[in-house]
C-alpha positions in Angstrom: -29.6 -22.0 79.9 -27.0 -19.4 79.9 -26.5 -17.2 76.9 -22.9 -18.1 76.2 -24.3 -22.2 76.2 -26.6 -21.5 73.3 -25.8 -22.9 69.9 -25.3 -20.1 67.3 -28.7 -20.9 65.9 -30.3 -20.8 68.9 -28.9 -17.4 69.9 -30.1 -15.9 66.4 -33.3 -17.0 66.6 -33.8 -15.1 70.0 -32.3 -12.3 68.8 -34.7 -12.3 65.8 -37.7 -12.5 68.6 -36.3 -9.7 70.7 -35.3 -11.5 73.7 -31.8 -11.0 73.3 -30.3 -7.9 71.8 -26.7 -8.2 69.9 -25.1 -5.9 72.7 -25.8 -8.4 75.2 -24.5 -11.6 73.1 -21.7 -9.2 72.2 -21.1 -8.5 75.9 -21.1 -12.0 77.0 -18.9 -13.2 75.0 -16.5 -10.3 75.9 -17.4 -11.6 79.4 -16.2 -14.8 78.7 -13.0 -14.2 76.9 -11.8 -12.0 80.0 -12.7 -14.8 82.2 -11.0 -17.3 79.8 -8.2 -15.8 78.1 -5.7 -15.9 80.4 -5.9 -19.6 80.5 -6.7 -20.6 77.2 -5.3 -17.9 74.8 -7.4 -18.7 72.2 -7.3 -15.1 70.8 -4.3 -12.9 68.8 -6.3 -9.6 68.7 -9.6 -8.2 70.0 -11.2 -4.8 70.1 -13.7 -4.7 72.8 -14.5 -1.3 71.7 -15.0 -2.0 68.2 -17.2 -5.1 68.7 -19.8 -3.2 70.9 -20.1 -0.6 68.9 -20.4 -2.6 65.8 -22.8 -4.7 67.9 -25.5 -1.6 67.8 -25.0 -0.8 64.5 -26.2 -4.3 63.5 -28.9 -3.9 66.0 -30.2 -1.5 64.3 -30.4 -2.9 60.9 -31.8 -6.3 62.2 -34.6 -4.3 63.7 -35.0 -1.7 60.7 -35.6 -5.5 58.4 -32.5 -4.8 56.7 -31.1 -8.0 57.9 -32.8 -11.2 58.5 -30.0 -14.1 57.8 -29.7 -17.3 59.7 -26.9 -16.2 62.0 -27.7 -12.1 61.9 -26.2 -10.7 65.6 -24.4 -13.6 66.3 -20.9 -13.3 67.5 -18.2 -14.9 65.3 -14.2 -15.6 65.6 -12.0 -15.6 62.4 -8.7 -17.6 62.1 -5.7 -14.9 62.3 -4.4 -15.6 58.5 -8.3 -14.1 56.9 -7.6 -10.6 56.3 -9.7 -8.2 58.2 -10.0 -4.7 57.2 -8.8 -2.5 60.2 -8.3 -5.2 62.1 -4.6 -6.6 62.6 -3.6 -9.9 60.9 -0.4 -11.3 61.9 -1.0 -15.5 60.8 1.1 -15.6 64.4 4.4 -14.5 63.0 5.9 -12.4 63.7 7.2 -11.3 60.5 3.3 -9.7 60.1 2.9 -9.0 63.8 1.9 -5.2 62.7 0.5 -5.6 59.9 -3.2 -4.0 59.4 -5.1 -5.3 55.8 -7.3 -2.6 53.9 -9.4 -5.1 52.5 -11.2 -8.4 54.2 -11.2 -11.9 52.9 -14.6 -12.8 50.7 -15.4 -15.2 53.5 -15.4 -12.4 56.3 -17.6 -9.9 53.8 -19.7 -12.9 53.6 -19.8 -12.8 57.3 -20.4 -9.3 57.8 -23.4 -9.1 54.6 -25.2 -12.0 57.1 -25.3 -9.5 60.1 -22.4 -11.8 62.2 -20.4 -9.8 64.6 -16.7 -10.3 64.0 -15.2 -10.5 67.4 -11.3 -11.0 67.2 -9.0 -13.3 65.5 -7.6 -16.5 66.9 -4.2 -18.0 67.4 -3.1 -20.7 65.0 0.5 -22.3 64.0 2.5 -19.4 62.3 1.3 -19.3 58.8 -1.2 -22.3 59.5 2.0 -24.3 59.7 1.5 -26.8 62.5 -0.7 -29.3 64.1 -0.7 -28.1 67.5 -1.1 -24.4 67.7 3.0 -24.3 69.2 4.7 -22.8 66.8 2.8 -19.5 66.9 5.3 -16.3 67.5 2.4 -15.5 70.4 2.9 -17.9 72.5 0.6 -21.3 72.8 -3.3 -22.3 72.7 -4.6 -24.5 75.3 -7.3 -26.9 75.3 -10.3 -26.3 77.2 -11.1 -30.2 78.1 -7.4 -30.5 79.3 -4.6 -27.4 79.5 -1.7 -29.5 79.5 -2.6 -30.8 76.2 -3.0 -28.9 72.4 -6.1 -27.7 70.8 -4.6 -29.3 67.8 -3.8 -27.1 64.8 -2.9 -24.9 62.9 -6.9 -23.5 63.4 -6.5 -24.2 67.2 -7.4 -20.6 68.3 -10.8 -21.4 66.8 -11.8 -24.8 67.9 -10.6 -24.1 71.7 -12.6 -20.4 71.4 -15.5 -22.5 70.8 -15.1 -25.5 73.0 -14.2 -22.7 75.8 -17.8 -20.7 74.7 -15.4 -17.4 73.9 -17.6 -17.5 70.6 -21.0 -18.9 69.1 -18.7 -20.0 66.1 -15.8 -19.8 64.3 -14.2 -19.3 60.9 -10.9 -21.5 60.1 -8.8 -22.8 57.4 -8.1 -26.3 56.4 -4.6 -27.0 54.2 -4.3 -30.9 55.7 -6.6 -30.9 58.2 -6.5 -27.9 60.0 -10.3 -27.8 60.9 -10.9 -31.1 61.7 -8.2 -32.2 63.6 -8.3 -29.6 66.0 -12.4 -29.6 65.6 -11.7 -33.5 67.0 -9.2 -32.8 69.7 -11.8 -30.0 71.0 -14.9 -32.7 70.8 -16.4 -29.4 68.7 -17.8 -29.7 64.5 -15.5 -28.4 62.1 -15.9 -28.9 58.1 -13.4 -28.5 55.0 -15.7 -28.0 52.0 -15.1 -29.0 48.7 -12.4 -27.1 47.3 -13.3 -23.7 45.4 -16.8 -23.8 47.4 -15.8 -20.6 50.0 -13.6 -18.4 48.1 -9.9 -18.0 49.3 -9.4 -14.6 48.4 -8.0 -12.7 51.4 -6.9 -15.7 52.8 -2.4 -15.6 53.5 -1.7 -18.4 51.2 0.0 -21.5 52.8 -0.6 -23.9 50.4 -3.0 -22.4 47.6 -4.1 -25.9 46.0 -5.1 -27.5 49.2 -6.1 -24.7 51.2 -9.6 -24.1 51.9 -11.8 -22.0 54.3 -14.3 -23.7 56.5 -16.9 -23.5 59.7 -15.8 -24.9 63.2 -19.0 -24.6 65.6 -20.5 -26.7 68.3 -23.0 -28.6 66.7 -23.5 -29.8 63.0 -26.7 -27.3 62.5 -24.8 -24.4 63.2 -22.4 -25.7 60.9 -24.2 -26.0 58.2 -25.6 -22.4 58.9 -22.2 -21.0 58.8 -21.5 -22.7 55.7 -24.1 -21.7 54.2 -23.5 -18.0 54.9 -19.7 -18.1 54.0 -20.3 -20.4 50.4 -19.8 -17.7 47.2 -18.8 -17.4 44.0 -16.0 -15.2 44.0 -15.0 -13.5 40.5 -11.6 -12.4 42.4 -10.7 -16.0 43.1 -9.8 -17.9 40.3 -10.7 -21.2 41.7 -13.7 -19.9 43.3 -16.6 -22.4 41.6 -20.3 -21.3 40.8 -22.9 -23.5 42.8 -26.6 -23.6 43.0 -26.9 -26.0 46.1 -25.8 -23.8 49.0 -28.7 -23.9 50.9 -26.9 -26.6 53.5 -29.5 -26.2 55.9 -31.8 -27.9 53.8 -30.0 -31.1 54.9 -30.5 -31.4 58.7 -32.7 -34.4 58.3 -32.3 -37.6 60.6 -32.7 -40.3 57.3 -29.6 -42.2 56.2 -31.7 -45.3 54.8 -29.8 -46.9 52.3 -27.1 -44.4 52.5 -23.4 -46.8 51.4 -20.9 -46.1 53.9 -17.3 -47.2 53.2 -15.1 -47.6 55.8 -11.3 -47.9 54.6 -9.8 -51.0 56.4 -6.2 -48.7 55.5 -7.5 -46.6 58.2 -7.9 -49.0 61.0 -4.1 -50.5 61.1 -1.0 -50.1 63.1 -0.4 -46.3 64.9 -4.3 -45.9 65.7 -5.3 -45.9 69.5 -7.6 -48.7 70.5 -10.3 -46.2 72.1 -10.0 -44.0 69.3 -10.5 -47.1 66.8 -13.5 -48.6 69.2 -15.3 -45.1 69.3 -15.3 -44.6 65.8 -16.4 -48.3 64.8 -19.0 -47.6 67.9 -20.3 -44.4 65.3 -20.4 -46.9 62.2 -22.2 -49.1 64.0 -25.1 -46.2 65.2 -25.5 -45.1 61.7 -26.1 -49.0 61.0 -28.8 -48.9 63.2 -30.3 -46.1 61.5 -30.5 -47.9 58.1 -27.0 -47.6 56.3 -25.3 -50.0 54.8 -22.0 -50.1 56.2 -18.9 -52.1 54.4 -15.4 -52.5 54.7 -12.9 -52.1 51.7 -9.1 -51.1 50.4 -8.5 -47.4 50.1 -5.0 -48.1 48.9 -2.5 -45.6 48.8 -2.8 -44.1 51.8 0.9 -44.5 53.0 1.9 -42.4 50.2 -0.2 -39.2 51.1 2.0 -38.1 53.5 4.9 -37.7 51.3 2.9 -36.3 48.3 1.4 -34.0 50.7 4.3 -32.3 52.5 6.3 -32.1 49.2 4.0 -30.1 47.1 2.2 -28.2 50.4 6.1 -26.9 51.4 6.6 -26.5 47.9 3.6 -23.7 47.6 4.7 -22.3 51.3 8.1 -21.8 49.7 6.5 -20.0 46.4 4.1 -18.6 48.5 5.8 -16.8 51.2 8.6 -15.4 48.6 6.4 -12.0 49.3 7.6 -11.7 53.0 10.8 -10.2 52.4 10.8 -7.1 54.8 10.3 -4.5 51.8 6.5 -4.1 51.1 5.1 -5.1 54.8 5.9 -6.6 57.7 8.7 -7.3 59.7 11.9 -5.6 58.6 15.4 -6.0 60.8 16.6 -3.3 62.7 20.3 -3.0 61.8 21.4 -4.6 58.1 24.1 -4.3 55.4 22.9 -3.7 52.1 19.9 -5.3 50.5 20.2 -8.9 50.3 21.5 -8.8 53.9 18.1 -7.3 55.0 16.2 -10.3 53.7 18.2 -12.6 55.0 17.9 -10.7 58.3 14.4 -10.0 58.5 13.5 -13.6 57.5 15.6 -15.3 59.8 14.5 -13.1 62.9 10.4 -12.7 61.5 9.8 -16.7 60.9 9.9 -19.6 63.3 11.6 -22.8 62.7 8.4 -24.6 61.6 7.8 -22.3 59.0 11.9 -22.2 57.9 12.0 -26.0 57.5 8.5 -25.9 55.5 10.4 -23.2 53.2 13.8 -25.3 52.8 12.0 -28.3 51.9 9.8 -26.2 49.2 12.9 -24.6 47.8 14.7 -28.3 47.4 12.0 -30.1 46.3 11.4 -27.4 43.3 15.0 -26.6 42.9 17.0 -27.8 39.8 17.8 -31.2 39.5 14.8 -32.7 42.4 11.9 -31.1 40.6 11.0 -34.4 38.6 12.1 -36.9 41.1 10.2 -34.8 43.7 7.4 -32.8 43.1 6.4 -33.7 39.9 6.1 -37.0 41.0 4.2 -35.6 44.0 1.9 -34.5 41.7 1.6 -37.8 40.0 0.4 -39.8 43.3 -1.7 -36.6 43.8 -3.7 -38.0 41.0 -3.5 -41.4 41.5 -5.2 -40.3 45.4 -7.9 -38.5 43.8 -8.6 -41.4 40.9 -8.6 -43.6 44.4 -11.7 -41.4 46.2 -13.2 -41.7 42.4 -13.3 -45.4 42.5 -14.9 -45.4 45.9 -17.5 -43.0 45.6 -18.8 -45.1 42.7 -19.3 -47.8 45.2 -20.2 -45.3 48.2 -21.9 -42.4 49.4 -19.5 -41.5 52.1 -16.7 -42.9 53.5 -16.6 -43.4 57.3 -12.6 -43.0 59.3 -11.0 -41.5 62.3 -10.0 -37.6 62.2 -6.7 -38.4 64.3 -4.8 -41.6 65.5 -4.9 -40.3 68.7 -6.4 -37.9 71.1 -4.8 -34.1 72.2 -1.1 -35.0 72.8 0.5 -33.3 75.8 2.4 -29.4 75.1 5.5 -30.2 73.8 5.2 -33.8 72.8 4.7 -33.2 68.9 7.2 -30.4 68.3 9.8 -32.2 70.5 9.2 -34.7 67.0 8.1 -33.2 64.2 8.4 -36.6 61.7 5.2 -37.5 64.1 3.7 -34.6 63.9 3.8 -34.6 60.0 2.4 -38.5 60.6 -0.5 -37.5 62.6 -2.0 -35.9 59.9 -2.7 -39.9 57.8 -6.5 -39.8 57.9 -6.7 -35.5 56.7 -4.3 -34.8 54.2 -5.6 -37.5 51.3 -8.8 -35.1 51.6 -7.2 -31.6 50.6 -5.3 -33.4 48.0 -8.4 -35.1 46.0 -10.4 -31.3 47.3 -12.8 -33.0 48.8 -15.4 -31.9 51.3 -15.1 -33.8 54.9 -16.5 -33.0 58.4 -15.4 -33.9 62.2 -17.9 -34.6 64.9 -17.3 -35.9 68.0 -18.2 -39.4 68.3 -16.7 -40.0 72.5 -14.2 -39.7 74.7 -11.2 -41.8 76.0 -10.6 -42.6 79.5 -8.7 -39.4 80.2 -11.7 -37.4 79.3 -10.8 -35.9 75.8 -12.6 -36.2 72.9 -12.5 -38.4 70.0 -13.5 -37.0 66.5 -15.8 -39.0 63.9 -14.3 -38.5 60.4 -17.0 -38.2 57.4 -15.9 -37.7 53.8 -17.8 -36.8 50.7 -17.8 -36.5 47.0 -17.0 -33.4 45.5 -19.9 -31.0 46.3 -21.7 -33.5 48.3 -21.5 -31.4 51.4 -25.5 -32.3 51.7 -25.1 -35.9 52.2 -22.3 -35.2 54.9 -24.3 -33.1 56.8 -27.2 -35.2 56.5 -25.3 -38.1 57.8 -23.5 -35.9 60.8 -26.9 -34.4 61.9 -28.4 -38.1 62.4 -25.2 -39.5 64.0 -25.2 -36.8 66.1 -28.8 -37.0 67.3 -28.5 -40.8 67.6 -25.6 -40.8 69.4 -25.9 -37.7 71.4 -21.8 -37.9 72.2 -21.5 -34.1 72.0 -19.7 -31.9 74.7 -18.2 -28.1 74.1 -18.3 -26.1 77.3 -14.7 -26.6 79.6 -15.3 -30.4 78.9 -18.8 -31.1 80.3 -20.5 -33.2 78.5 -24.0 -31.8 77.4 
């Protein structure tokens, strides 16, 4: 086997028994990249120099004993909107398309404390805007099974650097589904925990009650490894929660005997595609095997999560981004008149039009007059969603669904419609909006060869059971493929 086809726990475990040092899985993956990168684009910034020089420095300290984590010398990707300190984080706009943090996100420290080699940062929709990884200021991601067709988004940089093998792993963020969609349409793992488990600090806000930081790798062990390296209690993160049960590797057991699995008959109407339906009922019916009990019932409400959603998510974009105004950092225009003048300027030339109709639509739906027949009431079905999940976890351990209704789309399809786009993201968004944990696995392909992701939603904090039912689907079904779509 090849270095760059090992899993990320496979490659620390040689490194930790000398066979391979951190230069050399440093310098393959820099291999790879070059090969890659011209095709695939899956990267904003990298510092080749950087990388294998930090490579020896962690050399040294794995050999000195100093570090001895699960995924110590192992080459990692972050998602271009986790600040990195000395390292150039733009989110793909270009109103931050210079701008260098002196600090890191929690979740990168966390990295960096585990002995993981940062290697660059990955293309996404402009401020994680997106489901398609288009609307980035630096030009498009492609995907590695098929280059006519997205990576998905907005953490497409980091599913398709890991379905292309330009890294063992990769960090992302998920606001509506921004890890497992594009985890789906890559046939890689990605995983939104519950919310508060990996602190946000450092993180560019998009929306900062859904948003949440999360693992995208090839298989499900290395994705609880990550996990469990990035999970923290963060005093600078006010929503940051205190956990005991982090150790998610403790859960990569095949046993799902008498494990309730509920599959949401809301989920299997109109708009899904027949293969993707008939793979994912294929899944359900594998898990059966091994000892679940699998049962149909009403989710309700789903039709109205996409409207609750997009209201209050533009409504935080619009509060959040308020700070990009060409003063402070960032983009500013070259010729203005006056100081209102410049802000108008150097937001109309430093954001794309994804990220200007995301603001509009915030600024309506809080402004005077809509607030309570908008967003308040957004908030209200909010509620109503999350007392929905409650009623069915009393019934369920996890509930069982597609990620997307289709595979990859074609470049240009989505944005050429963006009401479809915003509809594509049905089986994600009621997640972020009760904060719970989900993961995407692939569970197939369709007759064009793409991958088809396996949907798997949890209780708050019961990232255990997930994984514990992932890791036996996945060894039972063995429909898992990452490298330039071969199948493994």
């Amino acid at each position: 086997m090849e270095l760059r086809n090992m899993t990320a726990a496979g490659l620390a475990a040689k490194i930790k028994a000398k066979e391979v040092t951190v230069a050399e899985a440093a310098q393959e993956v820099l291999d790879c990249i070059e090969e890659k990168e011209s095709l695939y684009h899956c990267y904003v910034t990298v510092d080749k120099e950087a990388v294998l020089k930090k490579a020896e420095e962690i050399q040294q300290k794995i050999d000195c004993g100093e570090l001895d984590g699960l995924l110590a010398g192992v080459p990692v990707a972050v998602k271009d909107n986790l600040c990195t300190e000395g390292m150039r984080t733009t989110c793909s706009s270009k109103i931050l398309e210079n701008f260098v943090p002196t600090y890191s996100a929690e979740a990168v420290r966390n990295l960096e404390k585990a002995g993981m080699l940062v290697i660059g940062k990955t293309n996404m929709d402009e401020f994680a805007m997106g489901s398609t990884t288009e609307t980035s200021a630096f030009g498009v991601t492609r995907n590695p099974w098929d280059v006519e067709r997205v990576p998905g988004g907005s953490s497409g940089g980091s599913a398709a650097a890991v379905a292309a093998e330009e890294c063992f792993a990769a960090l992302g963020s998920d606001t509506g589904g921004s890890i497992r969609q594009p985890a789906s349409f890559c046939g890689v793992v990605g995983m939104k925990p519950t919310y508060g488990t990996v602190s946000r600090y450092g993180l560019i806000a998009y929306g900062s009650s859904l948003d949440q930081i999360g693992p995208i790798t090839k298989d499900v062990t290395d994705c609880a490894a990550l996990l469990e390296v990035i999970a923290s209690h963060d005093e600078k993160d006010s929503t940051s929660v205190r956990r005991e049960d982090t150790d998610f590797t403790s859960a990569l057991t095949e046993d799902v005997r008498g494990m309730k699995i509920g599959i949401p008959r809301d989920y299997f109407g109109d708009g899904l595609d027949a293969e993707v339906k008939e793979a994912v009922r294929r899944a359900a019916g594998v898990l059966e095997e091994k000892g679940a009990v699998v049962e149909e019932f009403d989710l309700s409400l789903v039709e109205y999560a996409i409207p609750a959603y997009y209201t209050i998510a533009a409504a935080e974009a619009s509060s959040n981004l308020e700070r990009f105004d060409g003063i402070k950092y960032g983009y500013r225009t070259a010729e203005y008149e006056g100081l209102h003048n410049m802000y108008k300027k150097s937001r109309s030339e430093g954001f794309g039009a994804e990220v200007k109709r995301r603001i509009m639509l915030g600024s309506f739906v809080l402004s005077s007059g809509y607030y309570d027949a908008y967003y308040l009431k957004a908030l209200k079905v909010k509620a109503l969603i999350k007392k929905a999940f409650d009623d069915a976890f009393a019934k369920y351990d996890i509930l069982l669904g597609p990620v997307a209704p289709t595979t990859a789309p074609k470049l240009g399809e989505s944005l050429a419609d963006p009401i479809k786009m915003y509809l594509g993201d049905i089986y994600t968004i009621s997640v972020n909006l009760a904060g719970l944990p989900a993961i995407s696995l692939p569970c197939g392909k369709d007759t064009k060869g793409m991958p088809i992701g396996l949907q798997l939603i949890g209780d708050c904090f019961q990232e255990k059971t997930l994984i514990r039912a992932a890791y036996t689907y996945e060894k039972a079904g063995k429909e898992h493929g990452y490298k330039d779509g071969k199948t493994i």
